[in-house]
C-alpha positions, 0 to 999 in steps of 0.5 A, a space after each residue: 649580319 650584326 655578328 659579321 659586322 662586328 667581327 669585321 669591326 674588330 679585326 678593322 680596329 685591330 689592322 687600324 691599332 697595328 698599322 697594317 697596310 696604308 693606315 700607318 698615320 697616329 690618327 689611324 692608330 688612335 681610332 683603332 684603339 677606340 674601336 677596339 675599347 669599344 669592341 672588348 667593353 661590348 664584349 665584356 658586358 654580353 659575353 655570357 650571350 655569344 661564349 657558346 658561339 665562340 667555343 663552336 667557332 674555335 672548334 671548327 677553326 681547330 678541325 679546319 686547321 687539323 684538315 689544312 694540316 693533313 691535305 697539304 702544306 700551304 704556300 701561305 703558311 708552313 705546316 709548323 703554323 697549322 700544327 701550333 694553331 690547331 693545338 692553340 685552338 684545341 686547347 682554348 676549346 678545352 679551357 672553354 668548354 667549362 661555360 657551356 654549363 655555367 655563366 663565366 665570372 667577371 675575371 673570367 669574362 675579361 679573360 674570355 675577351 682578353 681571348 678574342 682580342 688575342 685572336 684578333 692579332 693572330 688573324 692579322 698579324 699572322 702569327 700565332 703568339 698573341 693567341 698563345 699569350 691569350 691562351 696562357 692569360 686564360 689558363 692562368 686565370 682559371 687555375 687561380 680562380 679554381 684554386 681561390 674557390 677551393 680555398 673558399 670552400 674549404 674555410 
């Protein structure tokens, strides 16, 4: 139940951060920003505790995305969106799966966090470039941690 509620924390943050629906006053936005500081320095600090449940969860989404794709188009979404999400979705499963074996970095963690926040605001905004933009943050974050641990070994 602390797990929902905390999603539920995020996503009200995030719909309060952006305006979404009635909440278009500054306090609104105010109150969603701290919420949402609050949620990522949360995240932050357990993030070795739920990464596991986050790859899981990308991966059902990514099969359910695959699933909405092949039964149908959607009347609230067009096929493109489902196929962009599902291939987004796939590849955060790929980039990852690495923490399934090892404890992330603290550049790696705040990426991770950067990922879910992302998440968020493609969940209600509705559109699929902030996941992008965290899939993108999150690559290059572990492309140039591999390339700086590669250059530590070898000196």
């Amino acid at each position: 139940m602390l797990t929902l509620a905390f999603i539920y924390l995020l996503l009200g943050s995030t719909g309060l951060l952006i305006g979404k629906g009635e909440y278009t006053r500054p306090i609104h936005r105010v109150l969603g920003a701290c919420g949402l500081a609050a949620t990522s320095a949360i995240m932050f600090v357990t993030v070795r505790h739920w990464v596991k449940w986050f790859i899981g969860a990308l991966g059902y989404y990514a099969l359910k995305a695959v699933f909405a794709l092949l039964l149908g188009s959607s009347i609230a979404q067009p096929r493109l969106w489902f196929i962009e999400f599902a291939l987004l979705l796939g590849l955060a499963v790929v980039l990852c799966a690495r923490y399934l074996s090892r404890k992330p970095d603290t550049i790696e963690a705040a990426a991770l966090v950067g990922l879910v926040v992302a998440l968020s605001f493609t969940l209600v905004c509705d559109s699929v470039f902030p996941f992008l933009s965290g899939v993108a943050f999150l690559t290059l974050i572990q492309l140039a941690h591999g390339r700086r641990r590669r250059t530590t070994e070898l000196i």
